[in-house]
C-alpha positions, -999 to 999 in steps of 0.1 A, spaced: -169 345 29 -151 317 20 -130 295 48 -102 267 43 -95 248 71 -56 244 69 -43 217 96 -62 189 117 -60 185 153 -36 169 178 -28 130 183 -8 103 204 10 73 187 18 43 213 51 25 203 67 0 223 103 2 228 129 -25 229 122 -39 265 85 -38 256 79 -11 279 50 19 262 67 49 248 40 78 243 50 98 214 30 135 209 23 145 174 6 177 176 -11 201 145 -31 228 150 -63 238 140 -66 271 119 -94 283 94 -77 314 67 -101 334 55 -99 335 10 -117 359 -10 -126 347 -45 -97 351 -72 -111 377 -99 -90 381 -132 -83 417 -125 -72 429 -89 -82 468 -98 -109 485 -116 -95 513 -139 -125 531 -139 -121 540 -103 -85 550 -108 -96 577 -128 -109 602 -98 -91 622 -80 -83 606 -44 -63 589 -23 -48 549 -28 -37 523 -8 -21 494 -24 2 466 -10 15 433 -15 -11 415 7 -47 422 12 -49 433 43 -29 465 55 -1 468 79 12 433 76 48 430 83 76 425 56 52 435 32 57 467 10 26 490 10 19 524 -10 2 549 -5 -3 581 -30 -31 608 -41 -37 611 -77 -49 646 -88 -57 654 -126 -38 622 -135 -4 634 -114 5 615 -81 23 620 -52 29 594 -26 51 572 -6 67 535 -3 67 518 30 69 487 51 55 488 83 74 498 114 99 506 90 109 542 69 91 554 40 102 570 3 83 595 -11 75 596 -52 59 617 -72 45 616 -113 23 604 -134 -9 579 -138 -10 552 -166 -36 530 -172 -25 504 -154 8 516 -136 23 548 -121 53 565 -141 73 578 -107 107 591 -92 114 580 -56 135 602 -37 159 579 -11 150 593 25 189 594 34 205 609 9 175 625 -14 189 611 -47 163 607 -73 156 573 -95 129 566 -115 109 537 -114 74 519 -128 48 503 -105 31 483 -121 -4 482 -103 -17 451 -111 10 435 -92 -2 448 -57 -38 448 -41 -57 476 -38 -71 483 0 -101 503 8 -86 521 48 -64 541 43 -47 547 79 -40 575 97 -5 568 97 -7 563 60 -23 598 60 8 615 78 31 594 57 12 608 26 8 641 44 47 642 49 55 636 12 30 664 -5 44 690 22 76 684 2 71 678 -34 40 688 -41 58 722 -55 70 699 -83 39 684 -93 6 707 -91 
């Protein structure tokens, strides 16, 4: 584990005002190590990709972070079926295909259940190893209804 300490501590400055009286002034930073994993060229190993399982991916490392998009899907026989979410927040299915380094899918809109395609490219996004169980009802949600369309 790597660690970066990213502010310094807290400190008083002593000025003295025009009638030479003290004036105590606060300047205050706070101490905080963030935790950084090494930077590898690739974020995802294609070779894993290739069996049959369930994903997680999202913007940031770590899961469930706020304002952060997440997706999760399970690839079966190089087909996918999944769902696009931010946390506390609603969710779009997708279903389709798995390129090397990108998913081929359409993403049904949870109000009005139009259709669009779109491209994720994968090595945009961070792969995560737990997968939820609210990612598994999300997931669970979105192969009870268009699985019929893909396997």
């Amino acid at each position: 584990m790597i660690f970066r300490l990213v502010a310094i501590a807290t400190y008083s400055i002593l000025t003295y005002g025009v009638v030479n009286r003290p004036v105590i002034q606060y300047k205050s930073i706070s101490v905080k190590f963030k935790e950084e994993r090494p930077k590898f060229s690739s974020e995802i190993d294609n070779d894993n990709m290739r069996t049959d399982g369930i994903y997680l991916f999202g913007q940031s490392r770590q899961p469930e972070q706020i304002q952060n998009e997440y997706f999760v899907f399970k690839l079966k026989n190089g087909k996918v079926i999944g769902a696009f979410y931010l946390p506390h927040s609603a969710f779009y299915c997708f279903y389709g295909i798995h390129q090397k380094d990108s998913l081929q899918v359409k993403v049904i809109d949870s109000y009005d259940n139009s259709a669009s395609d779109y491209t994720v490219d994968l090595t945009k996004y961070h792969r995560i190893n737990h997968v939820s169980d609210n990612d598994f009802r999300i997931l669970k949600t979105c192969q009870t209804n268009y699985q019929y369309l893909v396997w």
